[in-house]
C-alpha positions in Angstrom: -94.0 -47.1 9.1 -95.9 -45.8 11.9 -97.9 -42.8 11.3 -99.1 -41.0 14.9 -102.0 -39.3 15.0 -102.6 -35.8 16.2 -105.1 -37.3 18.7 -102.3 -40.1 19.7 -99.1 -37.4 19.9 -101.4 -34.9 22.4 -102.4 -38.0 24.6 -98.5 -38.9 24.4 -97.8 -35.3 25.5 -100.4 -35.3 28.3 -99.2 -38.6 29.6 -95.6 -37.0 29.6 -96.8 -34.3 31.0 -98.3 -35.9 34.0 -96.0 -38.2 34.4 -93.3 -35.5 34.8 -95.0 -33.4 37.2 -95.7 -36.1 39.6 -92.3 -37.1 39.6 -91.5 -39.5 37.6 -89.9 -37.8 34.6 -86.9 -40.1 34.9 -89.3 -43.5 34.2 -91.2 -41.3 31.6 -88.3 -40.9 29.6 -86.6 -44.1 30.2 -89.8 -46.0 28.5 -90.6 -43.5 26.0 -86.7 -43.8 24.6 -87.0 -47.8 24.8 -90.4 -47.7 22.9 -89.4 -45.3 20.1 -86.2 -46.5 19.6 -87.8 -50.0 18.9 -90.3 -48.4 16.6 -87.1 -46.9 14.7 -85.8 -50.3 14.0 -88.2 -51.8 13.0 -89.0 -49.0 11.0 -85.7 -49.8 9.2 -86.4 -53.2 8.8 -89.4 -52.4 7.3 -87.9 -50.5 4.9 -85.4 -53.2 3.7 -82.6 -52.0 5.8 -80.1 -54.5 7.5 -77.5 -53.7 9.2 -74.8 -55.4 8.6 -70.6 -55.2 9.7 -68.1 -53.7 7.1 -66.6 -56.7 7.4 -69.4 -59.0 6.0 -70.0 -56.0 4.0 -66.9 -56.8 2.1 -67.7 -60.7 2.1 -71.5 -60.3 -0.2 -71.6 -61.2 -4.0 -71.7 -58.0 -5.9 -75.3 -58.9 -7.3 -76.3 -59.7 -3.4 -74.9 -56.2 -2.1 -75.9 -54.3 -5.2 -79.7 -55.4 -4.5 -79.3 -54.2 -1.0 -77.6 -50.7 -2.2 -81.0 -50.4 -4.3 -83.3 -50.6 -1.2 -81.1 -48.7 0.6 -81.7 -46.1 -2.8 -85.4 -46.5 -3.2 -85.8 -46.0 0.7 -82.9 -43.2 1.9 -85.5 -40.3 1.7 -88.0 -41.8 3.6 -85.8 -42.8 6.3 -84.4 -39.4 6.9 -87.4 -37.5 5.7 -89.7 -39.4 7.2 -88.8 -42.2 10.1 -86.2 -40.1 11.4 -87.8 -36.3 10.7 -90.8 -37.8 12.0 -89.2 -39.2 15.5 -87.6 -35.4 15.8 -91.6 -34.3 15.6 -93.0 -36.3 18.0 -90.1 -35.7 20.5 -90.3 -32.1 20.1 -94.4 -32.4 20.6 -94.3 -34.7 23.9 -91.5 -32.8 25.6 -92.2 -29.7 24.3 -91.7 -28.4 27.9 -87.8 -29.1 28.3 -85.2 -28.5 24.8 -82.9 -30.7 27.3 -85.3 -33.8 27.7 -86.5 -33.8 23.9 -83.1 -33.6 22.6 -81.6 -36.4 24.7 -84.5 -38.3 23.6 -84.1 -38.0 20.5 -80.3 -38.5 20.1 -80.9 -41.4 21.9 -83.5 -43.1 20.0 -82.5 -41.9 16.3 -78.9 -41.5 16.7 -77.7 -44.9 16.6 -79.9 -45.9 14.2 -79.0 -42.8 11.6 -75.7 -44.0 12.1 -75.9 -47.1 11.0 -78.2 -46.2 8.2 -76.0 -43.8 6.9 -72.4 -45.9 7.6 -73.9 -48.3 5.3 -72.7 -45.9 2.2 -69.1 -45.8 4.0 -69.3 -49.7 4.0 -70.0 -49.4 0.8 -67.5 -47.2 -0.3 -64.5 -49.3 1.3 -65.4 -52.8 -0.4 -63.1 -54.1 -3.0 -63.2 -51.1 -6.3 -64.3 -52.4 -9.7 -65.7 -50.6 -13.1 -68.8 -52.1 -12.8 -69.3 -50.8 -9.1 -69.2 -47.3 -9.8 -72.9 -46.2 -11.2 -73.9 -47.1 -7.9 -71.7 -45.6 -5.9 -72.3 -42.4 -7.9 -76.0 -43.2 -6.7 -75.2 -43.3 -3.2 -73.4 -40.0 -3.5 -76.3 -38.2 -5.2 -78.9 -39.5 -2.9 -76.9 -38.9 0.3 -75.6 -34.8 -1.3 -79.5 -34.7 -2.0 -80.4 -35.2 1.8 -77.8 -33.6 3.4 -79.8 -30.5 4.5 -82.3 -32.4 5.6 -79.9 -35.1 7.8 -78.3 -31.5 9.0 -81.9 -29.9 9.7 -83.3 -33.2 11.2 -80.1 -33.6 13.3 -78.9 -30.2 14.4 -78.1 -30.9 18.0 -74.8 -30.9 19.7 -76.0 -34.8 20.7 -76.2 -35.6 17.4 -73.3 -34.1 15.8 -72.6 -38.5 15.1 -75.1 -38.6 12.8 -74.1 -35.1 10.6 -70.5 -36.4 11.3 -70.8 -40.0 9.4 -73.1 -38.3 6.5 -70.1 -36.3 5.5 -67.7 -39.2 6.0 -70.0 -41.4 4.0 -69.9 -38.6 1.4 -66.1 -38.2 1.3 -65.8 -42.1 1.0 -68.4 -42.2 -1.9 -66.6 -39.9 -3.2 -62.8 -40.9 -2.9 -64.3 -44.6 -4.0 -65.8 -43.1 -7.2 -62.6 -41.2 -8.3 -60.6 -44.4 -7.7 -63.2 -46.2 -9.5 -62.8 -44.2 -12.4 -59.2 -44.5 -12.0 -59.8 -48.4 -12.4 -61.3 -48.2 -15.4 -58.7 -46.6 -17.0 -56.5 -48.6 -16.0 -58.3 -52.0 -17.3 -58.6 -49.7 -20.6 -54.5 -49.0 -20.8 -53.7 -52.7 -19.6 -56.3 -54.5 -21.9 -54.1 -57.5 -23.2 -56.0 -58.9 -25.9 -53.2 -60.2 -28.6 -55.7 -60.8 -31.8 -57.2 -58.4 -34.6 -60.8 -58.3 -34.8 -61.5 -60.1 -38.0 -62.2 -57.8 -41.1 -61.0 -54.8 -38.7 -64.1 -54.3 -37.2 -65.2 -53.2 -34.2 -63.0 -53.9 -31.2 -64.3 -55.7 -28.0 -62.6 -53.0 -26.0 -64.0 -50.2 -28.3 -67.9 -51.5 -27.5 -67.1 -52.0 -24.0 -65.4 -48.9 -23.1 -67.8 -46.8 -24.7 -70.8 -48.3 -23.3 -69.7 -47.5 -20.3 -68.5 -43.8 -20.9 -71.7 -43.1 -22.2 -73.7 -44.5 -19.1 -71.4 -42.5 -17.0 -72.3 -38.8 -18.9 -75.4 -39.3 -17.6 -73.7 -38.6 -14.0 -72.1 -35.8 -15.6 -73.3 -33.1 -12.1 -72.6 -35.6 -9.8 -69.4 -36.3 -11.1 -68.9 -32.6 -11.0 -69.3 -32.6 -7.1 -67.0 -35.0 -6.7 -64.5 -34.5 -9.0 -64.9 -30.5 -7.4 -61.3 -28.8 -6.8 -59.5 -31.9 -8.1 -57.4 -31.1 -11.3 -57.1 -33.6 -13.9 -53.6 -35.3 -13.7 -52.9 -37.0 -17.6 -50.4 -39.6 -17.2 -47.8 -39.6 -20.2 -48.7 -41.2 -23.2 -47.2 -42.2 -26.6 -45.9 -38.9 -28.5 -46.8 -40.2 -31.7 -50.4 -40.3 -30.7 -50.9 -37.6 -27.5 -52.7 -34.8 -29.3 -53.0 -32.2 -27.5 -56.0 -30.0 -29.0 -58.1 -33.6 -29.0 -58.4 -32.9 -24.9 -58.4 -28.9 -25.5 -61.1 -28.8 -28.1 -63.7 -29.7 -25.7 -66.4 -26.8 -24.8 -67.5 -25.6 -21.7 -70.6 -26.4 -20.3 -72.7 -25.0 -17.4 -71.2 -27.2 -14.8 -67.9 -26.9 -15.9 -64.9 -27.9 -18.4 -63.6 -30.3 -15.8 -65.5 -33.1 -16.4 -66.1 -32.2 -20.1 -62.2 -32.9 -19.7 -62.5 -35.9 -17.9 -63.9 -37.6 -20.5 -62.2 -36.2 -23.2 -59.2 -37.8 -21.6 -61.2 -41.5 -21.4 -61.5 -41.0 -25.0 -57.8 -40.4 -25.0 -57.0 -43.0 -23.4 -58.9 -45.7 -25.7 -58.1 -44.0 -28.8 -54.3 -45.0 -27.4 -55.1 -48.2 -26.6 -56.9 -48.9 -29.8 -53.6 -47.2 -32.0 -51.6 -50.0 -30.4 -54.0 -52.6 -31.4 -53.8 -51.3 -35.0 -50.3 -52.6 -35.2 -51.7 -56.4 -34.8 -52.5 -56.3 -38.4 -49.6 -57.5 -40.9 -51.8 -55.2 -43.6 -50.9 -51.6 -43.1 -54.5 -51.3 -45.3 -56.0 -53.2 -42.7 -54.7 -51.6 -39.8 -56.2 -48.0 -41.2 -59.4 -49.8 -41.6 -59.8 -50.9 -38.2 -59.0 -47.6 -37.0 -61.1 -45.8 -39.2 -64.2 -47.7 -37.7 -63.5 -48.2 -34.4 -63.1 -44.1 -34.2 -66.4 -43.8 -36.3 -68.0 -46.4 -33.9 -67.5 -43.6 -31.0 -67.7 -40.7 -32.9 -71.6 -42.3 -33.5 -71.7 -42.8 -29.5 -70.4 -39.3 -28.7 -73.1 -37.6 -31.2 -76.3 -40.0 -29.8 -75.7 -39.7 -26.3 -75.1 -36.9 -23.4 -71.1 -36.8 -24.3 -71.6 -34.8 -27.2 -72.9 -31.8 -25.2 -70.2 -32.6 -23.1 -67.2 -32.9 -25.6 -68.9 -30.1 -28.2 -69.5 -30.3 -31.9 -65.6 -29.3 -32.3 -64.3 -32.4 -30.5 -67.2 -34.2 -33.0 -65.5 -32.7 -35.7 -61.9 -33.2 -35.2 -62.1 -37.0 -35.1 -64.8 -37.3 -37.8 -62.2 -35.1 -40.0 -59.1 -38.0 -38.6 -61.6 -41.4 -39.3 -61.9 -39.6 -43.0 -58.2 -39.7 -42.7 -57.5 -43.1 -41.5 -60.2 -44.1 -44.7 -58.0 -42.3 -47.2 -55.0 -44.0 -45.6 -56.4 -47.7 -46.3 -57.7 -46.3 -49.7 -54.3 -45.4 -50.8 -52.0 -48.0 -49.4 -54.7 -50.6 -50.1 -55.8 -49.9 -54.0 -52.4 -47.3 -55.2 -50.5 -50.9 -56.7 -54.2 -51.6 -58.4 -55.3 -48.0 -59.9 -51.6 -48.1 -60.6 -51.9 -51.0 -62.7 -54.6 -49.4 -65.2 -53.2 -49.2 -68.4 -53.7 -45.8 -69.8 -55.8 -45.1 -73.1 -52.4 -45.1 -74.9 -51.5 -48.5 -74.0 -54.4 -49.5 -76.6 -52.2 -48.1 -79.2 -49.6 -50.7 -78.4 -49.0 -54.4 -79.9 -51.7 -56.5 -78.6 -49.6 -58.8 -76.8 -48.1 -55.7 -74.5 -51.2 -54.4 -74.1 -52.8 -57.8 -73.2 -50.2 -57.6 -70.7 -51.1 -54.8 -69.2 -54.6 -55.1 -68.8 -53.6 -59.0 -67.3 -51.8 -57.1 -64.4 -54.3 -54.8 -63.7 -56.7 -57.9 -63.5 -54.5 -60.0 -61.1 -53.7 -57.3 -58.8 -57.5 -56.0 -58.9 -59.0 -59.5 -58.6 -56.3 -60.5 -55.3 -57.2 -57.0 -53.7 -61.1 -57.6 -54.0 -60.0 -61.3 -53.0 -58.4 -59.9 -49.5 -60.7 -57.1 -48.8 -64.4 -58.7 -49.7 -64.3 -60.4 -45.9 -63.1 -56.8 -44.1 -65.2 -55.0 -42.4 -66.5 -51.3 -42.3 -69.2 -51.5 -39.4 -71.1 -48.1 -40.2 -73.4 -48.3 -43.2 -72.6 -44.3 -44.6 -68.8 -44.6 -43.9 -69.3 -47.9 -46.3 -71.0 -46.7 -48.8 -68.4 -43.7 -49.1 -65.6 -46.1 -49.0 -66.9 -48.4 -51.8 -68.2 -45.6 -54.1 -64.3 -43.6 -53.2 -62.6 -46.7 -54.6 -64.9 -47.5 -57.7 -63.7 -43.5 -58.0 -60.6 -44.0 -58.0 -60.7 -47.2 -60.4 -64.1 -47.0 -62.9 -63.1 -44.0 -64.8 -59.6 -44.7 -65.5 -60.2 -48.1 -66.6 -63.6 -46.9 -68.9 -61.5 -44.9 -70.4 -58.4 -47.7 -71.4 -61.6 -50.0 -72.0 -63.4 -47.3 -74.5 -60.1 -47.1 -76.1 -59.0 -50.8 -76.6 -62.3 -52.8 -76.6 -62.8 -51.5 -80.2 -59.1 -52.6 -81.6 -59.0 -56.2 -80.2 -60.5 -58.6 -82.3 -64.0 -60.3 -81.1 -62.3 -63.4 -79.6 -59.8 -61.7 -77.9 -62.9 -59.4 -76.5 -64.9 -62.8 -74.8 -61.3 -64.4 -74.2 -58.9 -62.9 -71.9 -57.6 -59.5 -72.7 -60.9 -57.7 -71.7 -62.6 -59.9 -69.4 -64.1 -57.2 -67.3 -66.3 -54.0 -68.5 -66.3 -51.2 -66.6 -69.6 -52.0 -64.5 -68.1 -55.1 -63.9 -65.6 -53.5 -61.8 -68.0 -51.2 -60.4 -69.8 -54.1 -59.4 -66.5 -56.5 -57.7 -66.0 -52.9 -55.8 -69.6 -52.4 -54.2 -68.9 -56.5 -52.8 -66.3 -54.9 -50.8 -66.4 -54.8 -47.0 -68.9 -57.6 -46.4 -67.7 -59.5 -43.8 -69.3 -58.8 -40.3 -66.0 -59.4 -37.8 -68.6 -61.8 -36.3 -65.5 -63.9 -35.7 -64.3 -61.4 -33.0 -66.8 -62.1 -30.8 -66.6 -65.8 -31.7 -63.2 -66.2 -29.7 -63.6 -64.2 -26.5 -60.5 -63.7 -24.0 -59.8 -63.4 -20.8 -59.8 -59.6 -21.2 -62.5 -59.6 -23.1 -65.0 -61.4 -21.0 -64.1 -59.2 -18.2 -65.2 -56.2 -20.6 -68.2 -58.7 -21.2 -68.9 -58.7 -17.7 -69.0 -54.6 -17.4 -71.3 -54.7 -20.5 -73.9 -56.7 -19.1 -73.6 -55.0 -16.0 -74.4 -51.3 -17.7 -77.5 -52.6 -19.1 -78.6 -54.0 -16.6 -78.4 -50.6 -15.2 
């Protein structure tokens, strides 16, 4: 970057000067335009800048254009706030004597170039739309809003109206390209097509995915305001059964505005949905609740650690924390009912031995194939675990104590260390608490087509 003295720009200005008064103003400005416009370019290329067509724009290797989109990035500012702002200087210092001379000057040696520096976010903008694409597009967006007053302050003339022209164009496409990128995702979230349960019910793929890469996009939350600006949400239909409306309305405002605080209550929305359907891959209705109870829990947890829960509010937080405790007490009650059913009641001690033995067999068998079944599930949050395991020892240990207190004295020794009472109570306490220790780990094991594309996205936010 060349950096002109005050010395250098008055001899440049004398020169002119001279030069002009003799008569030859027409070769003064002819070389002084094919200098500076030189120095401009190579300026550019200094700075990392290559111009390059749309066309093999559109041809790079995301990972090839993205590390071009971050010089252009790291480098933007100085290029309009100092290679181009500084050209404007100098032309206003050598030809300070004629407004006509320094401003076809300097529309002449900057214009061209600003152009082409600035169309490179339009370029941008037009290549092929994809989820991972969008942080730096919303980049591009902030950066160029962020210079605008500068690109129309450096530029004001009438013979550079181009330049102010393809900032706001670049702008507009940034900003249409974002929307539709956003659009995209959504879309990749509704037409997931993964066919199998995660093991245990665990956490879904999708679920990880998705929310890694709403919560990278909060952190755009006022540039997404600008170019979501005057653009109502429009909320596709979605299943009845699920569509709540007061999930989207419960969101609070915030000081730039409920519209994108509604934006991405309606992401959430729209994986919630995705993740209902899902639930239905399970032949266990128990297992079904499970899963849904901790893939909701999983983004409740990323909502309340990240910029989303200013966004959403504590009521949105509150709403699904109150439906995950729901979807718990669903799989409690469909999963463990037959068991707690099965206790015999402190009466039964009363009865013959061999009915009573019965009864106390059933409870065992039922109790022993439910632990069977559900030690390999999954709940992925270490509080909601804990809670589930010590609800269902709730639900079991004192009803049983009590048929145990009441019969364990009756039965005879042998009958005591035989069959009839094989378990005490803390023994059942202790077959609950191995509940839920599977880790899903075979979800990731066998990854699918749709799920290495959310792979892809994953790797690409943090690399970000």
């Amino acid at each position: 970057m060349e950096n002109a003295s005050p010395n250098a720009m008055s001899d440049l200005r004398a020169t002119a000067r001279a030069m002009i008064s003799t008569g030859y103003g027409r070769e003064c400005v002819a070389i002084y335009k094919t200098t500076r416009k030189s120095i401009v370019y190579e300026g550019l290329c200094r700075l990392g800048f290559e111009h390059l067509t749309l066309n093999k724009i559109q041809k790079l290797d995301w990972g090839v254009l993205e590390l071009k989109i971050r010089y252009w990035l790291a480098t933007s500012g100085v290029a309009v706030r100092t290679l181009f702002a500084g050209e404007r200087i100098l032309c206003d210092h050598v030809f300070d004597g004629s407004d006509a001379i320094r401003e076809s000057c300097f529309a002449d040696i900057a214009g061209s170039a600003a152009v082409g520096f600035l169309g490179f976010a339009e370029s941008v903008a037009k290549t092929k739309k994809s989820p991972e694409k969008l942080f730096r597009i919303l980049d591009m967006f902030s950066s160029m809003s962020g210079l605008w007053m500068d690109i129309e302050s450096v530029f004001c003339f009438d013979s550079t109206s181009a330049v102010r022209a393809q900032a706001l164009t670049s702008l507009m496409k940034l900003a249409e390209a974002a929307r539709a990128t956003v659009s995209e995702f959504e879309s990749a979230v509704q037409k997931d097509g993964s066919k199998a349960g995660v093991p245990g019910g665990g956490i879904h793929p999708l679920t990880r995915y998705a929310m890694n890469y709403i919560v990278f996009l909060a952190d755009y939350e006022e540039t997404l305001a600008d170019v979501y600006a005057g653009i109502p949400l429009q909320m596709p239909p979605l299943p009845e059964s699920f569509l709540d409306s007061s999930a989207i309305a419960s969101v609070s405002p915030s000081a730039f505005g409920s519209g994108v605080s509604l934006r991405f209550a309606w992401l959430l929305v729209v994986l919630l949905c995705k993740l209902d359907g899902k639930a239905e891959l399970y032949k266990e209705p128990a297992l079904s609740y499970l899963f849904l109870a901790n893939n909701l829990q999983y983004m409740i947890g990323k909502v309340s650690e990240s910029r989303l829960g200013f966004l959403l509010g504590s009521g949105w937080v509150a709403k699904h924390a109150a439906k995950a405790r729901h979807y718990a007490a669903s799989y409690e009650r469909i999963g463990w009912a037959r068991v707690a059913a099965a206790i015999p009641t402190p009466d039964a001690a009363a009865e013959p031995p061999v009915r009573a033995d019965g009864r106390v067999r059933v409870f065992y068998e039922r109790f022993e194939e439910a632990v069977r079944v559900q030690r390999e599930w999954v709940v992925a949050d270490p509080i909601m675990k804990a809670e589930m395991r010590s609800s269902v020892a709730e639900l079991l240990v004192p009803a049983y104590r009590e048929f145990y207190d009441a019969y364990r004295p009756i039965v005879a020794a042998d009958v005591v260390n035989g069959t009839a009472l094989r378990f005490a109570p803390e023994d059942v306490m202790g077959r609950v608490m191995e509940l839920f220790s599977g880790s899903g780990s075979g979800g990731s094991g066998s990854t699918s087509g749709s799920d290495r594309s959310w792979s892809k996205s994953l790797w690409w936010s943090n690399s970000h």
